[in-house]
Backbone bond lengths (Angstrom), bond angles and torsions (degrees), N, CA, C in turn:
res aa  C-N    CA-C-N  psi(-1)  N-CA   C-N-CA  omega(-1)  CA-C   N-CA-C  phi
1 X - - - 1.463 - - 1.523 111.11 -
2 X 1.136 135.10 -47.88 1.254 162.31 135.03 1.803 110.98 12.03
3 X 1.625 102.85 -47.11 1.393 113.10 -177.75 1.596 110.65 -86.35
4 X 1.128 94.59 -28.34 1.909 102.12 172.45 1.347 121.17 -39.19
5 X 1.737 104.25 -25.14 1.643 97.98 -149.25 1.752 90.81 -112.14
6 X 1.317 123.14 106.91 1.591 118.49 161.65 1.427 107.99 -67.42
7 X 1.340 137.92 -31.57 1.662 111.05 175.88 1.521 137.17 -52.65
8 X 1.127 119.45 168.11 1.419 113.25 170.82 1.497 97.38 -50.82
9 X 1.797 107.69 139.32 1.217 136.43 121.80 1.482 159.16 -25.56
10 X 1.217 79.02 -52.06 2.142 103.06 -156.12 1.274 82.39 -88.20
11 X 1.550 132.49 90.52 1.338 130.95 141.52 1.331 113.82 -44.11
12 X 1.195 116.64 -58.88 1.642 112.23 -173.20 1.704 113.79 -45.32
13 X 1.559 114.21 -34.07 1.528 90.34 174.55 1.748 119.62 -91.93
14 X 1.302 108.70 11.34 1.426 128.06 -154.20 1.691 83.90 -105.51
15 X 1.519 113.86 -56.78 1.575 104.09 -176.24 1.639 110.49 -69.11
16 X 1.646 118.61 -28.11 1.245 110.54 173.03 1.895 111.17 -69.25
17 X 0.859 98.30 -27.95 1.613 94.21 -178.82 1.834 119.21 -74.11
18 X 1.001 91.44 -25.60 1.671 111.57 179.55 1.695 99.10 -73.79
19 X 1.158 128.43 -90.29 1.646 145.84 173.41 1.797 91.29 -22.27
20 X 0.809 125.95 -78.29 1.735 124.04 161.33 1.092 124.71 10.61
21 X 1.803 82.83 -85.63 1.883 95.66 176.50 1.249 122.94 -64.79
22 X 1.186 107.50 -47.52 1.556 136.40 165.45 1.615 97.82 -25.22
23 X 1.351 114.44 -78.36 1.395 104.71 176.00 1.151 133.11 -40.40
24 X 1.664 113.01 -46.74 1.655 117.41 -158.86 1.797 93.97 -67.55
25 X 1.500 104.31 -51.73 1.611 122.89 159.84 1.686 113.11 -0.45
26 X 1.591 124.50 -66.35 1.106 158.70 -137.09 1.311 98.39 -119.37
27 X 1.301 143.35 -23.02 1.598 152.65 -172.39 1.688 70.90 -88.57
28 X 1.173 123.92 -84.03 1.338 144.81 -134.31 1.996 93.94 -71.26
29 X 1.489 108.09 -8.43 1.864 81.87 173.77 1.515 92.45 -122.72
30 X 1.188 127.26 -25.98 1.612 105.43 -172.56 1.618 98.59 -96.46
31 X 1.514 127.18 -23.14 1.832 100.05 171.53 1.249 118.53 -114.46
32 X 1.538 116.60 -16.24 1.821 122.94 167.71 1.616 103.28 -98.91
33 X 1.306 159.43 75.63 1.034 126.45 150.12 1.472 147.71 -54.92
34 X 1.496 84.24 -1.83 2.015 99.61 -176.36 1.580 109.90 -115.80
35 X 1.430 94.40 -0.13 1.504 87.48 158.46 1.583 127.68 -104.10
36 X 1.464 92.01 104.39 1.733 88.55 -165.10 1.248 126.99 -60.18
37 X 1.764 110.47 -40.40 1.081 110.82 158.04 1.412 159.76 3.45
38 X 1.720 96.45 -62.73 1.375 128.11 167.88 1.644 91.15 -70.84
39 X 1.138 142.96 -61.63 1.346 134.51 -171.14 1.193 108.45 -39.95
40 X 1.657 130.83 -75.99 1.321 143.08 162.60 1.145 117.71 -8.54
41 X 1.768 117.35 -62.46 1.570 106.39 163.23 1.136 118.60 -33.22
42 X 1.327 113.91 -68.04 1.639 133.24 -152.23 1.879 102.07 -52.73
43 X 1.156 110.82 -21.23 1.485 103.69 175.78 1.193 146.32 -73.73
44 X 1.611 94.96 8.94 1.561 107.99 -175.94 1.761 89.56 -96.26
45 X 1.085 103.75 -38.77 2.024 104.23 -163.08 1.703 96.45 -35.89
46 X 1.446 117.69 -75.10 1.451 111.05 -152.18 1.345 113.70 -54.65
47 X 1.122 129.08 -36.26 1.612 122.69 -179.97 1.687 113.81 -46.76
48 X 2.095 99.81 -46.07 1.057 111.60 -169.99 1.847 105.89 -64.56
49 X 0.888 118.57 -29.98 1.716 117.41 -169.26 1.635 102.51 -79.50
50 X 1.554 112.50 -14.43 1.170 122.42 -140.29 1.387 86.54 -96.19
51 X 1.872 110.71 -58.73 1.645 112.54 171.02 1.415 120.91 -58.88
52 X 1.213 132.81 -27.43 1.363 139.21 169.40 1.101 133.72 -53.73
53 X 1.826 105.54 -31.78 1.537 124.95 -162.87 2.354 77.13 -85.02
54 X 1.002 104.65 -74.18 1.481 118.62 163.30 1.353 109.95 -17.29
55 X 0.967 135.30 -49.18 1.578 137.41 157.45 1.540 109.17 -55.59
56 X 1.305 135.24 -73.95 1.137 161.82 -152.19 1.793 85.82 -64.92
57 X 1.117 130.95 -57.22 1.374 132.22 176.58 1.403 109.22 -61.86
58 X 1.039 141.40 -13.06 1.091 146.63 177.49 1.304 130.90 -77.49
59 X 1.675 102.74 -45.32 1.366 119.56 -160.90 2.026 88.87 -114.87
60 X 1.134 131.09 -37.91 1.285 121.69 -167.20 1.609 122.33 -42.19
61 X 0.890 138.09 141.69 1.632 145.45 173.18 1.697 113.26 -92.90
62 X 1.325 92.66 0.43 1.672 93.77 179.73 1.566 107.27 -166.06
63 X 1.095 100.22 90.51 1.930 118.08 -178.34 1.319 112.67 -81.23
64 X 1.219 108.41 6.62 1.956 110.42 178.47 1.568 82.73 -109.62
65 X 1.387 138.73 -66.01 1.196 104.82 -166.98 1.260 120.37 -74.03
66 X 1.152 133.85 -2.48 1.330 132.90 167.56 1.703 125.17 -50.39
67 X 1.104 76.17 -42.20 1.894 119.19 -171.56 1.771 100.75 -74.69
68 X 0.984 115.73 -37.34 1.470 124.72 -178.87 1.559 103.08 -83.37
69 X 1.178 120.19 -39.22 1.600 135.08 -163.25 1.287 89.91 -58.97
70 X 1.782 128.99 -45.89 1.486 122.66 -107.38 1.726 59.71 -131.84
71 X 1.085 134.69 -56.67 1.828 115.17 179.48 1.561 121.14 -46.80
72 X 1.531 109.35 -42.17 1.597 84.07 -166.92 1.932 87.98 -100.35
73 X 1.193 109.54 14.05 2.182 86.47 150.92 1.337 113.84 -76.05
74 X 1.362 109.37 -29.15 1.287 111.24 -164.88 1.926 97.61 -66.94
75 X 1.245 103.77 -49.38 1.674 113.45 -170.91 1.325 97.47 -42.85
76 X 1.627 98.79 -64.04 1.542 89.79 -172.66 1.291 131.82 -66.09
77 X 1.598 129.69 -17.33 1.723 131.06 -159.80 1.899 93.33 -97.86
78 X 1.675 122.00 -8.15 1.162 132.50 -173.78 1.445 111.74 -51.76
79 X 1.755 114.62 -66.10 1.312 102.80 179.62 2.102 129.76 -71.57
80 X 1.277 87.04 -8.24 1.478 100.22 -177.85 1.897 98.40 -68.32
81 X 1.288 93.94 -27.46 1.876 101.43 -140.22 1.783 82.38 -84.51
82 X 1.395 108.26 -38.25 1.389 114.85 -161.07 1.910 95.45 -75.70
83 X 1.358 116.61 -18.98 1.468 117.74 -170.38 1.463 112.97 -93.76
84 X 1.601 109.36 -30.64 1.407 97.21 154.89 1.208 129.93 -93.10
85 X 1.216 129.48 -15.14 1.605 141.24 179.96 1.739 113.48 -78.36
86 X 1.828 103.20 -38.58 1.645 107.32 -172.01 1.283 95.10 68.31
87 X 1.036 104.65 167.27 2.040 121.08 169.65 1.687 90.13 118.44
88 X 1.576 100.26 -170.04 1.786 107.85 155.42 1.253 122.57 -52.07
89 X 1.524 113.84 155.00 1.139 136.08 149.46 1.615 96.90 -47.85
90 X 1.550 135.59 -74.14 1.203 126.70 -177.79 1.245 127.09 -52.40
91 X 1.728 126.22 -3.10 1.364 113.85 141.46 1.116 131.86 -59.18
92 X 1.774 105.77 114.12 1.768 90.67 -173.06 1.359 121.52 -101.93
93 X 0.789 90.97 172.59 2.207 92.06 173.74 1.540 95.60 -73.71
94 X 1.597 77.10 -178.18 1.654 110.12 -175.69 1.398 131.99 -74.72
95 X 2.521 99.35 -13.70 1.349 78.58 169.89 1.722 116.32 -111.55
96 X 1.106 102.88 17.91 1.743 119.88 156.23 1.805 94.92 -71.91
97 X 0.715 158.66 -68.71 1.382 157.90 172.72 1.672 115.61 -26.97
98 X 1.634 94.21 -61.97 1.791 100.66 171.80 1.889 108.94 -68.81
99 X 1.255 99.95 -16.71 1.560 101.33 -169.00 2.058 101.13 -62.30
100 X 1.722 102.98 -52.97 0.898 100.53 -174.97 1.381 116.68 -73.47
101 X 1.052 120.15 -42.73 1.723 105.78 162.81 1.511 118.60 -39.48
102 X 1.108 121.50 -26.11 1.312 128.23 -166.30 1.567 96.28 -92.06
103 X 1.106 124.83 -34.21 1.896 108.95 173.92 1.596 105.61 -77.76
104 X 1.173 107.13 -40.75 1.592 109.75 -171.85 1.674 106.25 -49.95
105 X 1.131 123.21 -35.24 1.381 146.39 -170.48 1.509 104.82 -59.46
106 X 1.933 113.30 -53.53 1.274 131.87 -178.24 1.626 100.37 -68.09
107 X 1.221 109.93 -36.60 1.556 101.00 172.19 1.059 139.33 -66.99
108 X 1.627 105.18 -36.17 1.581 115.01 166.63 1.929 106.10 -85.53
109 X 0.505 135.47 33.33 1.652 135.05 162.04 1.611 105.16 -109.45
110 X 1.877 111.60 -23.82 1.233 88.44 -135.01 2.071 69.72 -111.13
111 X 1.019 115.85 35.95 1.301 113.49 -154.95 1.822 154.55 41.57
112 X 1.607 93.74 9.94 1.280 131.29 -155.70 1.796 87.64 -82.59
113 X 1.207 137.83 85.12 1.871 131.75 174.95 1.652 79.48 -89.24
114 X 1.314 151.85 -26.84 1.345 122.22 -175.85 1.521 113.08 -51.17
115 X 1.734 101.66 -50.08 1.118 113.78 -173.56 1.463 116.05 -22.44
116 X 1.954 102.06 -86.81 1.426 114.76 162.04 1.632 135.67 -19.14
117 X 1.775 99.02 -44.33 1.517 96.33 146.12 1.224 135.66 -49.43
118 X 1.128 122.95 -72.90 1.424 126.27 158.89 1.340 120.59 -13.82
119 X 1.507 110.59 -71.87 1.204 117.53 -144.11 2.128 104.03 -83.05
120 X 1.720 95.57 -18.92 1.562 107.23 172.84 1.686 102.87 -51.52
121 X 1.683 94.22 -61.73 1.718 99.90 -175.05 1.144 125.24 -65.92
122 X 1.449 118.92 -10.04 1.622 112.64 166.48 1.526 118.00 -85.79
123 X 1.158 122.10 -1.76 1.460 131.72 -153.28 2.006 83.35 -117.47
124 X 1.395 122.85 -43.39 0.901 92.85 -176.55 1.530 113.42 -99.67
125 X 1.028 124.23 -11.18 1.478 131.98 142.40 1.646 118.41 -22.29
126 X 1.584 105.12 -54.73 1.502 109.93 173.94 1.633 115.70 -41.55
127 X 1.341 79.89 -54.09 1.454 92.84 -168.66 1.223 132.22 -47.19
128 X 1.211 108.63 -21.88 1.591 109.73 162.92 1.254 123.92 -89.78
129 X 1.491 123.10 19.73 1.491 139.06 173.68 1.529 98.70 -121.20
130 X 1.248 115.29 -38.44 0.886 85.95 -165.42 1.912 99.35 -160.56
131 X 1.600 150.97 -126.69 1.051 144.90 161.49 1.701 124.13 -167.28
132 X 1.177 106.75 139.23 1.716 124.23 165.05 0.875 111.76 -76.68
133 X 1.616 122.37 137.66 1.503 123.17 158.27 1.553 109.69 -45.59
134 X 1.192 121.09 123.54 1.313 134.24 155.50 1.975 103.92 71.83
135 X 1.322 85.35 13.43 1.859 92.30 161.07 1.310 130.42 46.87
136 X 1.331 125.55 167.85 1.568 105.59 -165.18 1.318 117.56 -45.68
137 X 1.072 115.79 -31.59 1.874 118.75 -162.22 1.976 84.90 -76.46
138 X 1.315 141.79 -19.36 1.182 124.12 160.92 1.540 140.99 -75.19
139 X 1.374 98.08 -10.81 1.386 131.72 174.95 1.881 88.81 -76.74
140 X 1.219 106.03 -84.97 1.474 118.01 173.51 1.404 118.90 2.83
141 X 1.663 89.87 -65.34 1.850 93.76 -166.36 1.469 110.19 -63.50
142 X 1.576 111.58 -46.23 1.337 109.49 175.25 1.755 120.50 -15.98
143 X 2.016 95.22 -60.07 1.290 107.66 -173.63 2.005 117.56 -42.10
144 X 2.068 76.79 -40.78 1.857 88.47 -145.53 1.992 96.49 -67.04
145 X 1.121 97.81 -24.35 1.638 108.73 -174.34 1.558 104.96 -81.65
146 X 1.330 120.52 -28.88 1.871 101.15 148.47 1.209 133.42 -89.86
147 X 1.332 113.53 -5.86 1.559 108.34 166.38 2.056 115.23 -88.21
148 X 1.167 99.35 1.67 1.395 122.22 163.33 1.572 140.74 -84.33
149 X 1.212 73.26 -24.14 2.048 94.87 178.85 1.390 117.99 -26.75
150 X 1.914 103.53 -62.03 1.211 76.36 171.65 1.426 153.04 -112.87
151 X 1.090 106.96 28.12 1.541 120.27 171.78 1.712 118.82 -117.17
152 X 1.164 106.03 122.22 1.744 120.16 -172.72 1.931 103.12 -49.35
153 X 1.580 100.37 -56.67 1.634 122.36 170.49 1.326 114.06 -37.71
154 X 1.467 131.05 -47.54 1.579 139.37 -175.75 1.391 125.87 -94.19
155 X 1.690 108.25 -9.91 1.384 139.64 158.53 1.576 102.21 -58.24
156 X 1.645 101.77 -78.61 1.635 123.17 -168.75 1.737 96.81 -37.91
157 X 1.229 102.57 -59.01 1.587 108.15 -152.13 1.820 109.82 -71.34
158 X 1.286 109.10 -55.93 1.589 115.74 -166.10 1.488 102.12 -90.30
159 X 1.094 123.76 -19.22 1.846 124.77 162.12 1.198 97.03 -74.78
160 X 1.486 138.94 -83.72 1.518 120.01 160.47 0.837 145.22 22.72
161 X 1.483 120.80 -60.56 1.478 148.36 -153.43 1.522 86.75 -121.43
162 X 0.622 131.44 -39.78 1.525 122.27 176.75 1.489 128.02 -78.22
163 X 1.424 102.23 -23.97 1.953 96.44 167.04 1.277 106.40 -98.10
164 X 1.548 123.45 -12.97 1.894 142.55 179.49 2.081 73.23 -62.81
165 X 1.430 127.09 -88.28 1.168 110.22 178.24 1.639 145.70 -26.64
166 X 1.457 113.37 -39.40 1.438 137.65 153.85 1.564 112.07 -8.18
167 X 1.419 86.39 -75.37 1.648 122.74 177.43 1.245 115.97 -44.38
168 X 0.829 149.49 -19.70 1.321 155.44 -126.63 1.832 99.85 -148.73
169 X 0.980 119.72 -31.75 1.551 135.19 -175.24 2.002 104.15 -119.11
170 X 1.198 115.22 -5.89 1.687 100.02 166.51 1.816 91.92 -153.97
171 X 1.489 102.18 77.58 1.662 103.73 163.61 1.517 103.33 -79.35
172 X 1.681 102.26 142.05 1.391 101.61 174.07 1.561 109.95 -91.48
173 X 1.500 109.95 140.79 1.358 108.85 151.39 1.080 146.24 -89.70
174 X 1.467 115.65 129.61 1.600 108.68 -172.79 1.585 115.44 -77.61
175 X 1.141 103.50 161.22 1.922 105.29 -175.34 1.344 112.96 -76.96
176 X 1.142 123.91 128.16 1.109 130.80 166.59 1.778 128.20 75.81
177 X 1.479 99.71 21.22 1.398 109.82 -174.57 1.520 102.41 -130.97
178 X 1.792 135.49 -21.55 0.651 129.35 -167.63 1.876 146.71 66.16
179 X 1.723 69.47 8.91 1.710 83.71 174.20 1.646 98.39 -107.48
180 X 1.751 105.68 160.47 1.195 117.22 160.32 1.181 127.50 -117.81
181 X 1.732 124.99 111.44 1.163 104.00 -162.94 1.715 107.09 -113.55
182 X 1.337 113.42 153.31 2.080 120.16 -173.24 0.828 90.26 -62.28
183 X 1.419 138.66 86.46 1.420 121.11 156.90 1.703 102.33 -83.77
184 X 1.254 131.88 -26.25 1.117 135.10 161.34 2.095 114.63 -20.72
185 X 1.228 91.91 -40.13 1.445 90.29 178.99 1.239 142.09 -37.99
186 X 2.145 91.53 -41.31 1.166 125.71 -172.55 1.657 110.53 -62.43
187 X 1.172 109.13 -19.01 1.861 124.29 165.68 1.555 93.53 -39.56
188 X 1.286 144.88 -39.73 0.979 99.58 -148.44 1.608 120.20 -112.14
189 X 1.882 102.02 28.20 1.218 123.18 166.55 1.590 107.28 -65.51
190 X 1.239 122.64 -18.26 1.280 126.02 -149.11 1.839 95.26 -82.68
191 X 1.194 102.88 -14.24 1.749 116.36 -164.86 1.983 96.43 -74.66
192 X 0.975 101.86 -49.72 2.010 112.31 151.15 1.330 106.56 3.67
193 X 1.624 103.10 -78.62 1.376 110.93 -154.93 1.605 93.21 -94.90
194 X 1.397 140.70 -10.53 1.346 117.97 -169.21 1.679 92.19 -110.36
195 X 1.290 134.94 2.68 1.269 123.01 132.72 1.598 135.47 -72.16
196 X 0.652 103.83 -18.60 1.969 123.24 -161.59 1.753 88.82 -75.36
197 X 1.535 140.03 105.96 1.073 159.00 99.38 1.819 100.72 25.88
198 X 0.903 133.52 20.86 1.323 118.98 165.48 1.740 138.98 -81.99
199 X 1.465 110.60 141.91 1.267 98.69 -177.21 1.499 109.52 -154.69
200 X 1.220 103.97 136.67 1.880 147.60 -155.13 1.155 121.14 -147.46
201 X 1.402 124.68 159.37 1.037 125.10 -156.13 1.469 115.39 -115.72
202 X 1.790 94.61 4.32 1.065 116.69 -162.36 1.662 106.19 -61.67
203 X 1.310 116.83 127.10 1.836 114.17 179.57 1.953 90.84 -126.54
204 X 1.317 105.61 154.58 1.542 125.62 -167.62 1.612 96.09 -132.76
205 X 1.393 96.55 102.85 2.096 105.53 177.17 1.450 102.59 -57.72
206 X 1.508 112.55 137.14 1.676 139.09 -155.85 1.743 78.99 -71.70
207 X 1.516 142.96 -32.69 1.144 139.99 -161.69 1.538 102.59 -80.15
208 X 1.113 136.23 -23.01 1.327 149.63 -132.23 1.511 113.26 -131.63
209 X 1.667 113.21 -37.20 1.489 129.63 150.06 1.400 123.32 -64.74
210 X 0.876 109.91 -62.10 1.996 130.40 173.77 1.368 107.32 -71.01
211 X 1.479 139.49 -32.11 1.028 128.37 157.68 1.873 146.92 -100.90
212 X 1.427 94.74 24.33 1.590 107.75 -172.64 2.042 88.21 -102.19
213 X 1.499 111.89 -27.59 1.726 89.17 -174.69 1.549 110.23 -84.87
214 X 1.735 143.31 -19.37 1.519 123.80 151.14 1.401 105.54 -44.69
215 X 1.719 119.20 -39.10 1.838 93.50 -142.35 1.609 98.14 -100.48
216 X 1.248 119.22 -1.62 1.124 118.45 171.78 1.499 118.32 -87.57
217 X 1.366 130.97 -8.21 1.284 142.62 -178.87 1.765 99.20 -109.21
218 X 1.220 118.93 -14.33 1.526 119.55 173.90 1.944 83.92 -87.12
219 X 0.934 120.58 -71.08 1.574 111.90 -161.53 1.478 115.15 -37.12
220 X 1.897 113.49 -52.32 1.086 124.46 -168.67 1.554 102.68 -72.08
221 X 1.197 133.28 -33.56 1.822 126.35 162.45 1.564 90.62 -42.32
222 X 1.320 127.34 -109.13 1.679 151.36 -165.62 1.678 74.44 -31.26
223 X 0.762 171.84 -173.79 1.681 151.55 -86.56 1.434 116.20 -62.25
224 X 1.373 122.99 12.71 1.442 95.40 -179.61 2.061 70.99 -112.91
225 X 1.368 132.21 -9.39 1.487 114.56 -177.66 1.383 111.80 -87.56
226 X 1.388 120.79 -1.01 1.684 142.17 159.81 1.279 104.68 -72.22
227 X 1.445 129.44 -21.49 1.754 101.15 -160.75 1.776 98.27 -97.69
């Protein structure tokens, strides 16, 4: 199965590269908001967690505990996420986001496209109560990046076209000028590294992935109640 897949591999440097951006990402909205910059980075992370989760569905031997793993992080990184972000409680994090990519995934293996129906319209249903990181169309990509696996060509193009869409549905605004500009677009540099043929030996402990986004959103609160 293994040979099927022409994309990058090496999760481990793919999850270290993600957590990265992810951070600078997260520096740049709860203690710089006017430095856009730091935002710009941050736009490669979600694709990257996004192709990974897409990997991770692929190769797992047990998609219920996966699925369980990825609910109660979410439970737990919720009130942290809600204390640095503000908004609802029903704003959720990112791994309610990977969660649903992650059933949609069980549906398409298992031949079930109703499922995905379903589960599209409940996700965007939410949304008017309440919101996903990076919203149904982030749920989405998850899908579009495992039904892509194996060709580099159908990666480039319909992942592409799909964070080129992104953009268009989360323009950022800059402070105090009243414009919004796609920087979202810039996501789709991130396709770089999840095409790029690389290989390392590099591995990232399951304790160390899953647990740097609570404690890094607990740190950045206790510094944003310092400034």
């Amino acid at each position: 199965m293994e040979n099927a897949i022409q994309t990058n591999q090496n999760t481990g440097m793919l999850k270290l590269l993600a957590l990265a951006t992810m951070l600078v990402d997260h520096i740049g909205a709860v203690l710089f908001p006017q430095a856009v910059w730091l935002r710009i980075i941050g736009r490669v992370s979600y694709p990257l967690f996004a192709y990974c989760m897409a990997l991770g569905g692929y190769f797992t031997h047990d998609l219920w505990s996966y699925a369980k793993r990825l609910l109660c992080l979410g439970i737990v990184s919720q009130p942290v996420y809600v204390l640095c972000f503000g908004g609802s409680w029903l704003d959720l994090n990112i791994f309610f986001t990977l969660l649903a990519g992650l059933l949609g995934i069980f549906c398409i293996q298992k031949r079930r496209y109703w499922g995905n129906i379903v589960l599209a319209g409940l996700v965007i249903a939410f949304w008017n109560i309440g919101s996903f990181s990076y919203g149904a169309m982030g749920v989405a990509l998850i899908w579009v990046f495992y039904l892509c696996l194996n060709s580099r060509i159908k990666t480039a193009f319909f992942a592409g076209l799909w964070l080129l869409a992104l953009s268009r549905f989360y323009p950022y605004p800059v402070l105090g000028t009243g414009i919004n500009i796609p920087i979202q677009a810039l996501a789709v540099f991130s396709l770089v590294f999840i095409l790029m043929p690389l290989k390392t030996n590099w591995r990232l402990p399951k304790w160390l992935f899953y647990g740097f986004y609570p404690a890094h959103l607990l740190v950045l609160y206790a510094l944003l109640q310092l400034v």
